[in-house]
PDB file of N, H, CA, C and O in Angstrom:
ATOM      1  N   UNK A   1      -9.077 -77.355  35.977  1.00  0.00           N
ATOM      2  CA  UNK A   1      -9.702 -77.408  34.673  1.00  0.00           C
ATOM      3  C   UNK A   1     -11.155 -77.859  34.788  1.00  0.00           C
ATOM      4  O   UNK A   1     -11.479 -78.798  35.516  1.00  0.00           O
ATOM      5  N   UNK A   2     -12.063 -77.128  34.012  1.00  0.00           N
ATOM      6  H   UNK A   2     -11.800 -76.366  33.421  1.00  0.00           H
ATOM      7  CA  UNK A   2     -13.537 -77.589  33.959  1.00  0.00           C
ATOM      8  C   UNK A   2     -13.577 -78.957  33.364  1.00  0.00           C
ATOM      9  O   UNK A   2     -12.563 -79.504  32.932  1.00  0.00           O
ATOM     10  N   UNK A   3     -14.507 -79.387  33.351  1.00  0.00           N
ATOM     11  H   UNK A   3     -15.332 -78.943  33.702  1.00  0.00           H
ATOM     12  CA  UNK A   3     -14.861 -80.977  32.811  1.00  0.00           C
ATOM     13  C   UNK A   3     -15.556 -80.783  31.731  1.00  0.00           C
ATOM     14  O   UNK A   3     -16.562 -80.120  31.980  1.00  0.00           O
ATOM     15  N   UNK A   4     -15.453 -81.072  30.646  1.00  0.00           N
ATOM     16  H   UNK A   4     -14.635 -81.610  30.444  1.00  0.00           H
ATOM     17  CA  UNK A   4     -16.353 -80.868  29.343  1.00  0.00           C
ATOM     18  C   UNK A   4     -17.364 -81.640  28.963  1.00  0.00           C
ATOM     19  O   UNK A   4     -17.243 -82.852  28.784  1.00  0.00           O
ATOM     20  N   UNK A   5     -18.877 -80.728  28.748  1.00  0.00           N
ATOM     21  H   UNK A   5     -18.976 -79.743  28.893  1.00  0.00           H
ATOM     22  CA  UNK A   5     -19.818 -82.234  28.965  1.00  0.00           C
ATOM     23  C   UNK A   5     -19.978 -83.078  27.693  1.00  0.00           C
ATOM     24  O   UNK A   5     -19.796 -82.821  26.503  1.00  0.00           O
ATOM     25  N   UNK A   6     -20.454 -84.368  28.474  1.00  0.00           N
ATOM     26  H   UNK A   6     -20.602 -84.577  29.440  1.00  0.00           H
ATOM     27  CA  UNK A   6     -20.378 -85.083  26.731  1.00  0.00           C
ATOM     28  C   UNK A   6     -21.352 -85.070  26.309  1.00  0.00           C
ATOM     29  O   UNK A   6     -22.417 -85.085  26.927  1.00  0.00           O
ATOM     30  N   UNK A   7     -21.109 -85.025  24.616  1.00  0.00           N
ATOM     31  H   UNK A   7     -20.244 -85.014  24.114  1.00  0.00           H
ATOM     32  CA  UNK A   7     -22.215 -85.108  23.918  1.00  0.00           C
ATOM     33  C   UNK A   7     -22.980 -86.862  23.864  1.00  0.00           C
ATOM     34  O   UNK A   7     -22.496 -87.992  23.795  1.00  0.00           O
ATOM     35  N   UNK A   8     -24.345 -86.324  23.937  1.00  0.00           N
ATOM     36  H   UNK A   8     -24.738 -85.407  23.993  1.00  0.00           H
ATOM     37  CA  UNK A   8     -25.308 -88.040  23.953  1.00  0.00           C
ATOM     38  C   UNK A   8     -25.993 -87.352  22.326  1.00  0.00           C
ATOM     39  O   UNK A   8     -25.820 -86.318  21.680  1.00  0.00           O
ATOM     40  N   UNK A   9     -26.683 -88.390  22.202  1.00  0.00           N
ATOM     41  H   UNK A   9     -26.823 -89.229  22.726  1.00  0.00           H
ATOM     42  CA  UNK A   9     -27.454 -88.872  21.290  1.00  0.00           C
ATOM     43  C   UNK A   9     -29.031 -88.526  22.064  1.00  0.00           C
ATOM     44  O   UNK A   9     -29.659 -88.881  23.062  1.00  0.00           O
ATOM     45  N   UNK A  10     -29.209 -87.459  20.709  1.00  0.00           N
ATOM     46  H   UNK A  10     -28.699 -87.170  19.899  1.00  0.00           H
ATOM     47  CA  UNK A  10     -31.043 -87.930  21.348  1.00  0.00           C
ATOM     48  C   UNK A  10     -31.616 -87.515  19.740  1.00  0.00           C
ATOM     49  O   UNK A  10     -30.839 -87.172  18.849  1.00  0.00           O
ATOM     50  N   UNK A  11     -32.941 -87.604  19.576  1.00  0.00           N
ATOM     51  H   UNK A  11     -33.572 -87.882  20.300  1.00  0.00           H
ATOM     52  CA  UNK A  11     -34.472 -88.099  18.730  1.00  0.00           C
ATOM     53  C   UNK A  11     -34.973 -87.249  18.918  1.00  0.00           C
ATOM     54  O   UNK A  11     -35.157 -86.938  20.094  1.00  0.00           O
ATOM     55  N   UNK A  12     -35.601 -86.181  17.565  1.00  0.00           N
ATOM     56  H   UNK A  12     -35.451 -86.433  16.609  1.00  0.00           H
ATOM     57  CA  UNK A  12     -36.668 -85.382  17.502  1.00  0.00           C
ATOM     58  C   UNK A  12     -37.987 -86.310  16.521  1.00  0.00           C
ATOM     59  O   UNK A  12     -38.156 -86.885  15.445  1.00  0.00           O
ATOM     60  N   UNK A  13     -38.636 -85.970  17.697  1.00  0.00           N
ATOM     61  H   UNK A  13     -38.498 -85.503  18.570  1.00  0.00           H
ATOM     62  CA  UNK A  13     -40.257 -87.311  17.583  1.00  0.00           C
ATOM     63  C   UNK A  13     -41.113 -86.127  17.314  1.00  0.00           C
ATOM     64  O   UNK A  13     -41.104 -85.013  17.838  1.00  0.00           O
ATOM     65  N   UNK A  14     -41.969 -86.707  16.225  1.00  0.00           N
ATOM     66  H   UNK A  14     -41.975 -87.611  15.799  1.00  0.00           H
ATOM     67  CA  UNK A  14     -43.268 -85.492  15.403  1.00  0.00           C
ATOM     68  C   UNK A  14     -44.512 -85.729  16.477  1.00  0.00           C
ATOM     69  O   UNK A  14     -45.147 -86.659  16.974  1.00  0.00           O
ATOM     70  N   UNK A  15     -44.444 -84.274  16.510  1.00  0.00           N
ATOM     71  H   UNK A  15     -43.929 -83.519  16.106  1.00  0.00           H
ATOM     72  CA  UNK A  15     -45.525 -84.371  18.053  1.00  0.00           C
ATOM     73  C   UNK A  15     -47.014 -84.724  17.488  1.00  0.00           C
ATOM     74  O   UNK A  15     -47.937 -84.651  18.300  1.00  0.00           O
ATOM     75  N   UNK A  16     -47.345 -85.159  15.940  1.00  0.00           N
ATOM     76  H   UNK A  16     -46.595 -85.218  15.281  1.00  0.00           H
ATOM     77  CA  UNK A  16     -48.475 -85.433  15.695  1.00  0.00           C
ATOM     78  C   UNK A  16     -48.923 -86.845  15.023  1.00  0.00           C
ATOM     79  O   UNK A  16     -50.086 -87.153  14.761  1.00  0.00           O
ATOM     80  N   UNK A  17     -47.603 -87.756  14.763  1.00  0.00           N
ATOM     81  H   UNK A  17     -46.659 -87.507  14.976  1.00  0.00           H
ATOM     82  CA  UNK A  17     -47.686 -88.852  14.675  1.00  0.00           C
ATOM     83  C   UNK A  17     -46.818 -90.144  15.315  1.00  0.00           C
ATOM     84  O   UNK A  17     -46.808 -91.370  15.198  1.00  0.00           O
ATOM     85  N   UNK A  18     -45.924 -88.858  16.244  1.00  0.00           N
ATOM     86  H   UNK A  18     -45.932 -87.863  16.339  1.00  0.00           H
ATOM     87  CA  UNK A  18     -45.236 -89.799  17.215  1.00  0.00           C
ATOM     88  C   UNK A  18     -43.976 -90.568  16.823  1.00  0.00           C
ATOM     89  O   UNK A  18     -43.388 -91.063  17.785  1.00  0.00           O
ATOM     90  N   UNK A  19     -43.428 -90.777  15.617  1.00  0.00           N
ATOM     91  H   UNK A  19     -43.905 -90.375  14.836  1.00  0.00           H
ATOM     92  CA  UNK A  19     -42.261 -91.038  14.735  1.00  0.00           C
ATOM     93  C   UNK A  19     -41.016 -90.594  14.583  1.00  0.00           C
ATOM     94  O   UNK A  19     -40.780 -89.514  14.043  1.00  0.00           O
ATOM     95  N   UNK A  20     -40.059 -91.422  15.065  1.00  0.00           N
ATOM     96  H   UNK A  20     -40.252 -92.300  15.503  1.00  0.00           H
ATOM     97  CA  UNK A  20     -38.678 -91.111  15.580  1.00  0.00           C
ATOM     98  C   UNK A  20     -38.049 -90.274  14.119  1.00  0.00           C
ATOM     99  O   UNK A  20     -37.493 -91.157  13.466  1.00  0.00           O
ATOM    100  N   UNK A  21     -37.954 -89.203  13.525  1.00  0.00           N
ATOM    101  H   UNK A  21     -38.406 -88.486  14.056  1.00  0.00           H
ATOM    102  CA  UNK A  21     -37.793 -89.310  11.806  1.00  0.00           C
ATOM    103  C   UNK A  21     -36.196 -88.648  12.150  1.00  0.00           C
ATOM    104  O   UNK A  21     -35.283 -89.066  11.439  1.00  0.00           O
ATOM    105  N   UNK A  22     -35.881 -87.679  13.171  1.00  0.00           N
ATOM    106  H   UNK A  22     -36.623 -87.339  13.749  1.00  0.00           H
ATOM    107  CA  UNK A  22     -34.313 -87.658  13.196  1.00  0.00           C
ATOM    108  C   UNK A  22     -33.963 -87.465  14.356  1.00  0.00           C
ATOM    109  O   UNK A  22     -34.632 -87.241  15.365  1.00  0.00           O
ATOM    110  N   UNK A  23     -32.051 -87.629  14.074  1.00  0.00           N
ATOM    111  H   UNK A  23     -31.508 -87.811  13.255  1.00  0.00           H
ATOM    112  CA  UNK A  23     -30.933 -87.538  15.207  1.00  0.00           C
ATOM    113  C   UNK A  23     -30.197 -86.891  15.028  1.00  0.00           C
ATOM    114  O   UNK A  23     -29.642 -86.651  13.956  1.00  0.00           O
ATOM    115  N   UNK A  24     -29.965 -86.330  16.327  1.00  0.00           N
ATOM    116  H   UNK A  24     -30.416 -86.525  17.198  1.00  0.00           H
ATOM    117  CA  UNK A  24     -28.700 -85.256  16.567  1.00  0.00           C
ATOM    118  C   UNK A  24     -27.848 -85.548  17.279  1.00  0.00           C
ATOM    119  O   UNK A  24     -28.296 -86.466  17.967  1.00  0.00           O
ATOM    120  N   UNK A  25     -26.306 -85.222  17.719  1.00  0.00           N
ATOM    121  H   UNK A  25     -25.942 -84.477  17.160  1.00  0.00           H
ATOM    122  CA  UNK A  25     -25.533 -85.439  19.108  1.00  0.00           C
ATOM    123  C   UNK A  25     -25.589 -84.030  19.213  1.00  0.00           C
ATOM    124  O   UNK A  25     -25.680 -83.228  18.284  1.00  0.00           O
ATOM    125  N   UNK A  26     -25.525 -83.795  20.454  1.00  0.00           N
ATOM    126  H   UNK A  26     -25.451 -84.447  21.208  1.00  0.00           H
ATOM    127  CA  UNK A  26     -25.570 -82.486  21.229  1.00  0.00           C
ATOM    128  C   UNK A  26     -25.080 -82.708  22.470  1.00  0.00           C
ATOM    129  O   UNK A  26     -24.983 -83.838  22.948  1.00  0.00           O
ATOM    130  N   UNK A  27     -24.659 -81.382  23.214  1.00  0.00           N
ATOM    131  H   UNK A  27     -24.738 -80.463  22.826  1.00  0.00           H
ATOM    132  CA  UNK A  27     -24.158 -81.925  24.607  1.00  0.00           C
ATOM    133  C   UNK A  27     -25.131 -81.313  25.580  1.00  0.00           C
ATOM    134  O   UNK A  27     -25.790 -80.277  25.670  1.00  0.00           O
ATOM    135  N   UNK A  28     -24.873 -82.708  26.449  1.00  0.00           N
ATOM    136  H   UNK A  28     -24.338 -83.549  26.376  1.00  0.00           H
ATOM    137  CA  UNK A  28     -25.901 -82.532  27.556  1.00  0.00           C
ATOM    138  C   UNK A  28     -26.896 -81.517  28.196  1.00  0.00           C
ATOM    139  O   UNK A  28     -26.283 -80.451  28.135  1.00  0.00           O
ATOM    140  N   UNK A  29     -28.027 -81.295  28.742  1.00  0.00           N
ATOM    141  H   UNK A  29     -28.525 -82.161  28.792  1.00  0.00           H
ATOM    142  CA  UNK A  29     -27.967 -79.998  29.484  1.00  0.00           C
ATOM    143  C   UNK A  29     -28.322 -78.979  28.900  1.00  0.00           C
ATOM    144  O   UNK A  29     -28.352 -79.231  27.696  1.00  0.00           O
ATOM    145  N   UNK A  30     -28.650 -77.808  29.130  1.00  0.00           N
ATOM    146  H   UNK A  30     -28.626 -77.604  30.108  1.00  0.00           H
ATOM    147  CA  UNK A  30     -29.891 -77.062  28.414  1.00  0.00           C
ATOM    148  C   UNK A  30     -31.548 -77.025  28.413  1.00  0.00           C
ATOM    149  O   UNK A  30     -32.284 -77.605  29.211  1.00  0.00           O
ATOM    150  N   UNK A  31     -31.896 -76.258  27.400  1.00  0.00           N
ATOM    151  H   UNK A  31     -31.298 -75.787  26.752  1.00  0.00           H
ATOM    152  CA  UNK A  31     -33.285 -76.521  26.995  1.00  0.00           C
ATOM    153  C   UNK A  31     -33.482 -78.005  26.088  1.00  0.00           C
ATOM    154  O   UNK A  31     -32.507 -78.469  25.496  1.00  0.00           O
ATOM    155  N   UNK A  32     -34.369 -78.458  26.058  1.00  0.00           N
ATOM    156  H   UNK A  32     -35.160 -78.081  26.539  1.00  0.00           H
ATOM    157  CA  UNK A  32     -35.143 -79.239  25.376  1.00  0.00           C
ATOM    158  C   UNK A  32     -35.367 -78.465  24.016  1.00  0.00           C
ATOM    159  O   UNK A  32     -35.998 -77.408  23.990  1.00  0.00           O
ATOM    160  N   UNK A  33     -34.697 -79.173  22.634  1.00  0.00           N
ATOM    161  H   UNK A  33     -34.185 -80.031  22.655  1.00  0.00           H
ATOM    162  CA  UNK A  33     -35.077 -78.525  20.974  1.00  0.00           C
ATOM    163  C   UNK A  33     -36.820 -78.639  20.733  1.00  0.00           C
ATOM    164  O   UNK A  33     -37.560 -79.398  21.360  1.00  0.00           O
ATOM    165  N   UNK A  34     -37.188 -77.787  19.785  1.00  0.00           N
ATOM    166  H   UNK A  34     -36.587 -77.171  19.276  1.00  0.00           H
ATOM    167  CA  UNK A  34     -38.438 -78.017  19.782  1.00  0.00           C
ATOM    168  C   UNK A  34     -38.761 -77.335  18.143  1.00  0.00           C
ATOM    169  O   UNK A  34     -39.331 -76.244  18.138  1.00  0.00           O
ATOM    170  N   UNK A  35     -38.457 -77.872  16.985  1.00  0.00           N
ATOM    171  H   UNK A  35     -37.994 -78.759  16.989  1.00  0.00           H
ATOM    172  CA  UNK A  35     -37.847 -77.365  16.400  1.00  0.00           C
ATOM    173  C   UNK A  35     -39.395 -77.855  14.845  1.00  0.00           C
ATOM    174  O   UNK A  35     -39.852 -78.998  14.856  1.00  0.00           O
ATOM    175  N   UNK A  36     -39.778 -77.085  14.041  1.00  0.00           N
ATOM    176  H   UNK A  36     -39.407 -76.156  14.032  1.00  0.00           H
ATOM    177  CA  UNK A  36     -40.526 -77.269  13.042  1.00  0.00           C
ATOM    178  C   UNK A  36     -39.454 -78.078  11.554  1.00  0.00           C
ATOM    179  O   UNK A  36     -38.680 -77.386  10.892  1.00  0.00           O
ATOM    180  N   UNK A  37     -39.649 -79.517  11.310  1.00  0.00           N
ATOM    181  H   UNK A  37     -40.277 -80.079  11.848  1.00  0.00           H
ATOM    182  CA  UNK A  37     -38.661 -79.733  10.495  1.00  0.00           C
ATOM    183  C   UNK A  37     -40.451 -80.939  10.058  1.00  0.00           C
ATOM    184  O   UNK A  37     -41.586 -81.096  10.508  1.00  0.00           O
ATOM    185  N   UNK A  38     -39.509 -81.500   8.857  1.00  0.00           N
ATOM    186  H   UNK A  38     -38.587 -81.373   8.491  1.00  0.00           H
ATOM    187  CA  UNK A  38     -40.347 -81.926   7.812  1.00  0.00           C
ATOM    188  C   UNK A  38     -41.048 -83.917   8.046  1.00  0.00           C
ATOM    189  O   UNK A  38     -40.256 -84.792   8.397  1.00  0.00           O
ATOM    190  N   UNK A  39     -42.163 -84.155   7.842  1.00  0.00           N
ATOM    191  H   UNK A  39     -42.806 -83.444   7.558  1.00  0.00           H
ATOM    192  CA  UNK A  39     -42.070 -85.036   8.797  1.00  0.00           C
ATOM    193  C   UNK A  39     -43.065 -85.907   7.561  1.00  0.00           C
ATOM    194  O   UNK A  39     -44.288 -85.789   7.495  1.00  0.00           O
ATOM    195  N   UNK A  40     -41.923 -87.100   6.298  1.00  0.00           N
ATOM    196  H   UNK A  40     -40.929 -87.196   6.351  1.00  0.00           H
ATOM    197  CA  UNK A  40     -42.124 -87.607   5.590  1.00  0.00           C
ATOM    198  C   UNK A  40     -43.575 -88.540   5.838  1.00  0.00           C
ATOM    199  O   UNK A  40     -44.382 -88.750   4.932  1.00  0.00           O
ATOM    200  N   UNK A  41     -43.689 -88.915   6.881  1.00  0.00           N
ATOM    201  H   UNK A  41     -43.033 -88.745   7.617  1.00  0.00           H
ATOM    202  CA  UNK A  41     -45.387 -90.089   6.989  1.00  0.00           C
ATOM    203  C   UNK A  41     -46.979 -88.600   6.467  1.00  0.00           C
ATOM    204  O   UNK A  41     -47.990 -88.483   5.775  1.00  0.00           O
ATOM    205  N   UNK A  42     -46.146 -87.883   7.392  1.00  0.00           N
ATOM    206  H   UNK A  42     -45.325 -87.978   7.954  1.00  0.00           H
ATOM    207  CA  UNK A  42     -47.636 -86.544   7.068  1.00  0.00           C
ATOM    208  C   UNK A  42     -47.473 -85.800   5.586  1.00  0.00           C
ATOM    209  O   UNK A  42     -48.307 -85.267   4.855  1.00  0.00           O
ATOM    210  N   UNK A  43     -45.875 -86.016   5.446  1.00  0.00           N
ATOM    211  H   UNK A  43     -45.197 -86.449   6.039  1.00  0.00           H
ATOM    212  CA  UNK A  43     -45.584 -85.125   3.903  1.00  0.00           C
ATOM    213  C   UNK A  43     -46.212 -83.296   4.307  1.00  0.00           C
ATOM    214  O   UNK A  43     -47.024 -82.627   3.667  1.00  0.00           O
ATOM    215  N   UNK A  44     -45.548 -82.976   5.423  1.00  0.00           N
ATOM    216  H   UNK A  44     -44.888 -83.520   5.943  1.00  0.00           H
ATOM    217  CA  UNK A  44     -45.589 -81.698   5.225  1.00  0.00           C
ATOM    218  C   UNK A  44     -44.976 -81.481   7.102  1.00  0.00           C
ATOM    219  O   UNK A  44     -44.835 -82.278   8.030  1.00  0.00           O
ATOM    220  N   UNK A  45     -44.733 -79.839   6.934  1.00  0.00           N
ATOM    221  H   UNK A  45     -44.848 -79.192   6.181  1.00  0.00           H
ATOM    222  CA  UNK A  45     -44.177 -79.540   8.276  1.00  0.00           C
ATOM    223  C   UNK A  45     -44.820 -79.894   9.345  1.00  0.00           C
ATOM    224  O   UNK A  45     -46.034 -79.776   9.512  1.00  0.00           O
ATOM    225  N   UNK A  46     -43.758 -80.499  10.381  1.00  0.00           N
ATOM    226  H   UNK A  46     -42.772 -80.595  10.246  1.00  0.00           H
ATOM    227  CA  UNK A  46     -44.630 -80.339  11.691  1.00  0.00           C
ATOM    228  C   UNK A  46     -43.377 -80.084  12.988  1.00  0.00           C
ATOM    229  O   UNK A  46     -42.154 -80.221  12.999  1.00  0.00           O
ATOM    230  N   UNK A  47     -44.195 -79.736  13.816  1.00  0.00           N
ATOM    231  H   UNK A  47     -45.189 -79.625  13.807  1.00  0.00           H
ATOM    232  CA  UNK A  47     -43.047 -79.361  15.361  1.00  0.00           C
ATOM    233  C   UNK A  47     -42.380 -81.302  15.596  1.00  0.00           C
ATOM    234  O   UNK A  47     -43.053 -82.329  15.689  1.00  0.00           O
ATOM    235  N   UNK A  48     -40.877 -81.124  15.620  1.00  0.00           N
ATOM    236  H   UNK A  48     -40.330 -80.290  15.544  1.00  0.00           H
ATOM    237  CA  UNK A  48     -40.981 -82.307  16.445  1.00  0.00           C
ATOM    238  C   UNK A  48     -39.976 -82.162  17.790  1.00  0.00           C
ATOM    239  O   UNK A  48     -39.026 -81.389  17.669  1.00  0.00           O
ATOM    240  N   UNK A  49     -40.129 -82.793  18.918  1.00  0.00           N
ATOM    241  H   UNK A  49     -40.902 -83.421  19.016  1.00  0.00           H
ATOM    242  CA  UNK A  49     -39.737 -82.443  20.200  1.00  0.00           C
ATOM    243  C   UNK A  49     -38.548 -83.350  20.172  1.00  0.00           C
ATOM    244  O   UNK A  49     -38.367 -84.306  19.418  1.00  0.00           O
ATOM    245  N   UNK A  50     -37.464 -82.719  21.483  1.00  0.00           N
ATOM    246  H   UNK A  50     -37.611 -81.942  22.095  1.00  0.00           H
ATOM    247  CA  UNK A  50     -36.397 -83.859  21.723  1.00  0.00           C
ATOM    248  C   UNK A  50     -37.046 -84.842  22.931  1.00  0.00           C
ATOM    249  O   UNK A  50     -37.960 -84.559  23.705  1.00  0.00           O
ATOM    250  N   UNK A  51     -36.215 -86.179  22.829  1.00  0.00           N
ATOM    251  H   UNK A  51     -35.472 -86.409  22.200  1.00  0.00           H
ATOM    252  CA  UNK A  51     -36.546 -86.995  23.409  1.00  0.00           C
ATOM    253  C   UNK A  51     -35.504 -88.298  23.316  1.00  0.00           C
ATOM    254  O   UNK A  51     -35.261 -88.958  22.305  1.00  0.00           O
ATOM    255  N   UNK A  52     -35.003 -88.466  24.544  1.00  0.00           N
ATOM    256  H   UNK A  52     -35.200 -87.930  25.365  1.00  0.00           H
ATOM    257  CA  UNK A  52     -34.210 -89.672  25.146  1.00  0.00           C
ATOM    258  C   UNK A  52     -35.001 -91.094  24.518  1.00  0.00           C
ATOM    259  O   UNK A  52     -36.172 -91.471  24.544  1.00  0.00           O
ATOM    260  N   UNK A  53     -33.768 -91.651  23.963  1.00  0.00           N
ATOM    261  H   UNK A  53     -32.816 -91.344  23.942  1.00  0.00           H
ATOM    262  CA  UNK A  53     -34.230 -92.829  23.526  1.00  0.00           C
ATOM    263  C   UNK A  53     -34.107 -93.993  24.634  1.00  0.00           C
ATOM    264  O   UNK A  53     -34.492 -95.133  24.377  1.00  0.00           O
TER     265      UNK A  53
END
């Protein structure tokens, strides 16, 4: 039987003010998210990246 990977915890941080604003669980492994979501300090869209807390 394969081993199933576990899901961690990680932080999409706004690549223009640096601010932890959300969390996801996901499982391990893959690409890195890089995802345009809404980023309340700027009050308008911005890219924010994943990142290990």
């Amino acid at each position: 039987m394969a081993k199933s990977k576990k899901k961690e915890t990680i932080f999409l941080v706004c690549e223009e003010c640096g601010d932890y604003n959300y969390s996801l669980k996901r499982k391990s492994g893959g690409e890195k998210l890089r995802l345009k979501k809404y980023c309340p300090r700027l009050r308008k869209h911005t890219f924010h990246a994943e990142k290990k807390k």
